[in-house]
BAFI-3210 file (N, C-alpha, C; in Angstrom, 3 decimals, decimal comma, padded with zeros to 6 digits):
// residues 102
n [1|2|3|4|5|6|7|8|9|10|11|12|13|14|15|16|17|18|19|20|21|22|23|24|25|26|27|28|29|30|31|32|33|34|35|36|37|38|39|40|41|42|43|44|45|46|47|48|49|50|51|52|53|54|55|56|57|58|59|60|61|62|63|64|65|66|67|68|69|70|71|72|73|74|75|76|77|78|79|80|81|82|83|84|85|86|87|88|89|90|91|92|93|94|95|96|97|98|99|100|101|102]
n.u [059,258|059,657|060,752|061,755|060,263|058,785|054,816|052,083|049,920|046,038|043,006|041,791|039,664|036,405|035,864|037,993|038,210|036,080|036,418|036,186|034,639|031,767|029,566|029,375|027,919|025,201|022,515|020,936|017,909|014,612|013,248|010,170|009,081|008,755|007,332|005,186|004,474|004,347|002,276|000,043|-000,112|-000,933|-004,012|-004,749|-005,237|-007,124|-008,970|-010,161|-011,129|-013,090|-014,707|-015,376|-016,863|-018,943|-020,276|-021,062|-022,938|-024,770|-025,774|-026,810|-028,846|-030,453|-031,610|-033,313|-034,944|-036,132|-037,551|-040,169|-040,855|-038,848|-037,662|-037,940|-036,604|-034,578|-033,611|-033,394|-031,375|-029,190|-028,768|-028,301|-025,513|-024,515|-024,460|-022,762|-020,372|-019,854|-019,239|-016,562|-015,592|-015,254|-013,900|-011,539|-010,978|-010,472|-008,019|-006,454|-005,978|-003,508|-002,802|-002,844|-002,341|000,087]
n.v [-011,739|-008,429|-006,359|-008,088|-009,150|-011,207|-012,767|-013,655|-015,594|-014,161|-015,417|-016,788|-015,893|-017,068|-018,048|-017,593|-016,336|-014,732|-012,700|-009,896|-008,784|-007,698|-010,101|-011,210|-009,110|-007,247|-006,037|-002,846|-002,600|-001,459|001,200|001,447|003,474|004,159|002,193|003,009|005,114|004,217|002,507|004,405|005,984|004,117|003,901|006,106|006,647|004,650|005,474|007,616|005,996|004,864|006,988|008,239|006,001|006,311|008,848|008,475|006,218|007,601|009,499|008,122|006,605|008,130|009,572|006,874|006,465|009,189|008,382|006,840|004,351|002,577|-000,150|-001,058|-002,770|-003,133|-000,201|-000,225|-002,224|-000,921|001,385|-000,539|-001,140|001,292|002,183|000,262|000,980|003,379|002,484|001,392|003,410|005,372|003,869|003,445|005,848|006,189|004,937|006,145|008,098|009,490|007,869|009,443|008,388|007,462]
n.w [007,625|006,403|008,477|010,478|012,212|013,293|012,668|013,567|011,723|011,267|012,218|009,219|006,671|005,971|003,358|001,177|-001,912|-001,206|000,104|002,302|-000,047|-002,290|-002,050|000,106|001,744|003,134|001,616|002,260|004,065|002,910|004,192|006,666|006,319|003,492|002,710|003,897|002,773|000,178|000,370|001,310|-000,764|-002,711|-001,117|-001,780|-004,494|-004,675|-003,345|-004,617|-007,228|-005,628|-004,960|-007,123|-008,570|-007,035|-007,291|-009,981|-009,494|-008,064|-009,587|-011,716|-009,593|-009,223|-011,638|-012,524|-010,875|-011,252|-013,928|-014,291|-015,406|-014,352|-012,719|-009,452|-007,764|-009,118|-008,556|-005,820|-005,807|-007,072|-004,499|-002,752|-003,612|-003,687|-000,808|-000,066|-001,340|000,175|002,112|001,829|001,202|003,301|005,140|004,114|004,338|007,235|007,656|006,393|008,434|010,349|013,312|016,546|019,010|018,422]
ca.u [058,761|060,672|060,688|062,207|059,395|057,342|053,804|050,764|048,404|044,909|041,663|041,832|038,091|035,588|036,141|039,159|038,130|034,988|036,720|036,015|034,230|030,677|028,762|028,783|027,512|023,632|021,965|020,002|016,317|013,712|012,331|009,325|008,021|008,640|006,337|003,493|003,813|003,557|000,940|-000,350|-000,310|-002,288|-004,666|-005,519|-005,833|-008,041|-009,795|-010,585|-011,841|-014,187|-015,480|-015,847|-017,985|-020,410|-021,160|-021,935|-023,874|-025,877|-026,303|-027,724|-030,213|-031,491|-031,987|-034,200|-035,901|-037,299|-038,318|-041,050|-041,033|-037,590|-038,023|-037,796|-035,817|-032,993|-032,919|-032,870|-029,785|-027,922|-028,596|-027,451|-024,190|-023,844|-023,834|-021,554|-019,021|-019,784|-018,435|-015,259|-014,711|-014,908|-012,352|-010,005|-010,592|-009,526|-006,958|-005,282|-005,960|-002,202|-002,998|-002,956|-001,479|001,796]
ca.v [-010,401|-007,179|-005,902|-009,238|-009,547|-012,709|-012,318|-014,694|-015,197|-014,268|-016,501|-016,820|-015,868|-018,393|-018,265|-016,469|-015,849|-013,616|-011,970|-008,437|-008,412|-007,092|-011,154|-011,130|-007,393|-007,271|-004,871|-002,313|-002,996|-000,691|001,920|000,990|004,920|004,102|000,934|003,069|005,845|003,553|002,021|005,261|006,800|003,336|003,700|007,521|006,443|003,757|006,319|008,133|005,689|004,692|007,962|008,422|004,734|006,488|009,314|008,031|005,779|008,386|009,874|007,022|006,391|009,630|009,205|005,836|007,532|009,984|007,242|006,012|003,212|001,576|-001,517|-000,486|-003,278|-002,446|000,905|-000,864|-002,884|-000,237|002,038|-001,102|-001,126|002,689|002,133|-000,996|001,750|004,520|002,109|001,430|005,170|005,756|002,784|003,494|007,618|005,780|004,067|007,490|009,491|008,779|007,011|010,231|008,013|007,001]
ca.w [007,382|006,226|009,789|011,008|013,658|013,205|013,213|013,903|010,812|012,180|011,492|007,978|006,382|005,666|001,997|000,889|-002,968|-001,256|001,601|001,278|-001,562|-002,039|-002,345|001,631|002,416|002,870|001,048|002,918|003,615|002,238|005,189|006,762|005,884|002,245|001,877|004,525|001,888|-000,730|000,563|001,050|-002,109|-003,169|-001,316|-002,293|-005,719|-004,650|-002,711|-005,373|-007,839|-005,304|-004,819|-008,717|-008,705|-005,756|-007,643|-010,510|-008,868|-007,348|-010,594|-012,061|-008,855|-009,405|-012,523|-012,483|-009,684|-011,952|-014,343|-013,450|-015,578|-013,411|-011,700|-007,985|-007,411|-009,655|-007,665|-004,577|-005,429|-006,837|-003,752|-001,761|-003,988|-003,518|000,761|000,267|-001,853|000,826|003,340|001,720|001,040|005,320|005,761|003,441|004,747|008,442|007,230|006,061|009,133|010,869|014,623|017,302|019,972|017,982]
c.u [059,919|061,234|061,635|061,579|058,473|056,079|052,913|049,683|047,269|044,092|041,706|039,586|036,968|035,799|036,933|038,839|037,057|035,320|036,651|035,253|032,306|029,445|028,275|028,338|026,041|023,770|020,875|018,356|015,427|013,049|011,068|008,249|008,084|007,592|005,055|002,775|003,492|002,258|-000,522|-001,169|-001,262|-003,925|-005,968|-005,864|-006,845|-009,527|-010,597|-011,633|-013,386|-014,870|-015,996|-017,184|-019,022|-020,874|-021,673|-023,059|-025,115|-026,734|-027,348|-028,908|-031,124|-031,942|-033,206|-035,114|-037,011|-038,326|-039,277|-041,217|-039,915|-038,110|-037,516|-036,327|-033,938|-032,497|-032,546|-031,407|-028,842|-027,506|-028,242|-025,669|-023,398|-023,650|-022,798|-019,912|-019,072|-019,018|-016,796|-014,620|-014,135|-013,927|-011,256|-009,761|-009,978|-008,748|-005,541|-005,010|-004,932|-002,939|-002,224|-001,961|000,166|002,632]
c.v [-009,453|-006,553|-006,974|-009,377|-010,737|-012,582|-013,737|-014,725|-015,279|-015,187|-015,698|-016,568|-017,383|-019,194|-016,976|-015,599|-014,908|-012,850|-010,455|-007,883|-008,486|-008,430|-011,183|-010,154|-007,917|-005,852|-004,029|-002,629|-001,567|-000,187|001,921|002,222|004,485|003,170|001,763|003,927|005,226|003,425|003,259|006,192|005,626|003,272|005,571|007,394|005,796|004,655|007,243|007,412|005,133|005,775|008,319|007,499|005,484|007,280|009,171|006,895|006,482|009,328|009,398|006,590|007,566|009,726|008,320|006,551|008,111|009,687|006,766|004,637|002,059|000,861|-000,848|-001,309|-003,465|-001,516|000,742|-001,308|-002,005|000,668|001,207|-001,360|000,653|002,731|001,104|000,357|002,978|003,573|001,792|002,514|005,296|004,729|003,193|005,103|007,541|005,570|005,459|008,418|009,114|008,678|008,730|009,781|007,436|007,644]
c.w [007,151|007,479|010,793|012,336|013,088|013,683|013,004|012,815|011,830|011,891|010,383|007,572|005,569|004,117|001,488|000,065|-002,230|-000,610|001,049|000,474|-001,129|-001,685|-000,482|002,328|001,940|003,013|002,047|002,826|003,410|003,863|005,571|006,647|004,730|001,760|002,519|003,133|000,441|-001,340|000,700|-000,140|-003,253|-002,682|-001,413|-003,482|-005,459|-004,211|-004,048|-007,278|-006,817|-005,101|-006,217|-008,692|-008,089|-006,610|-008,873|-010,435|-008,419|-008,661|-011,204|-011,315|-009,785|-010,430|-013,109|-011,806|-010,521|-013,206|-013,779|-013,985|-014,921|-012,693|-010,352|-007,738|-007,468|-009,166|-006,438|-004,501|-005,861|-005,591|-002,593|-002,046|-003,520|-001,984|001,063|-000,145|-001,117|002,425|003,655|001,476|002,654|005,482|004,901|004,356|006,549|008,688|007,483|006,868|010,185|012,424|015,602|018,706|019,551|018,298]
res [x|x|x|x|x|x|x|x|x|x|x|x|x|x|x|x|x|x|x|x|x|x|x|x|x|x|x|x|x|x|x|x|x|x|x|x|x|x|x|x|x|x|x|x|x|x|x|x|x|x|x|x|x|x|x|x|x|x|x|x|x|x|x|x|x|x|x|x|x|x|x|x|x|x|x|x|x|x|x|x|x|x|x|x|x|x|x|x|x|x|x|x|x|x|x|x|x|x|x|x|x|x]
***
């Protein structure tokens, strides 16, 4: 050495050519607020096409309804499709309302 002190190489790195260099650094992981709001912001869209589907759904009952020539039955099943898409409106609208005890 320049210094004329003798020094101790340290542990040498696992692989020299990478030492340092960016191949062994892990990349940050993605914030677990960023995927809720994500997830979030999917399922307000979602929210909203199902609320579109209901009311035209309801449109359409009402409609037949005042037909009298409509098969009952056809109004039946859509007004069982319109409480199946009023049930996934309230779950998804649970989903979104943030947890009180957190």
């Amino acid at each position: 050495t320049r210094s004329g002190l003798i020094t101790k190489p340290g542990p040498e790195p696992a692989n020299k050519n990478n030492a340092g260099s960016h191949a062994d650094r892990k990349l940050p992981k993605p914030h677990m607020s960023t995927n809720i709001e994500t997830q979030a912001f999917g399922n307000r869209a979602r929210l909203k096409e199902l609320r579109v589907a209901h009311r035209d759904l309801d449109i359409a009952i009402s409609e037949l309804v005042h037909n009298h020539d409509t098969d009952q039955l056809r109004i039946r099943r859509l007004k069982k499709q319109k409480l199946l898409l009023k049930d996934m409106i309230v779950l998804l609208e649970s989903e979104l309302i943030p947890d009180l005890n957190a």
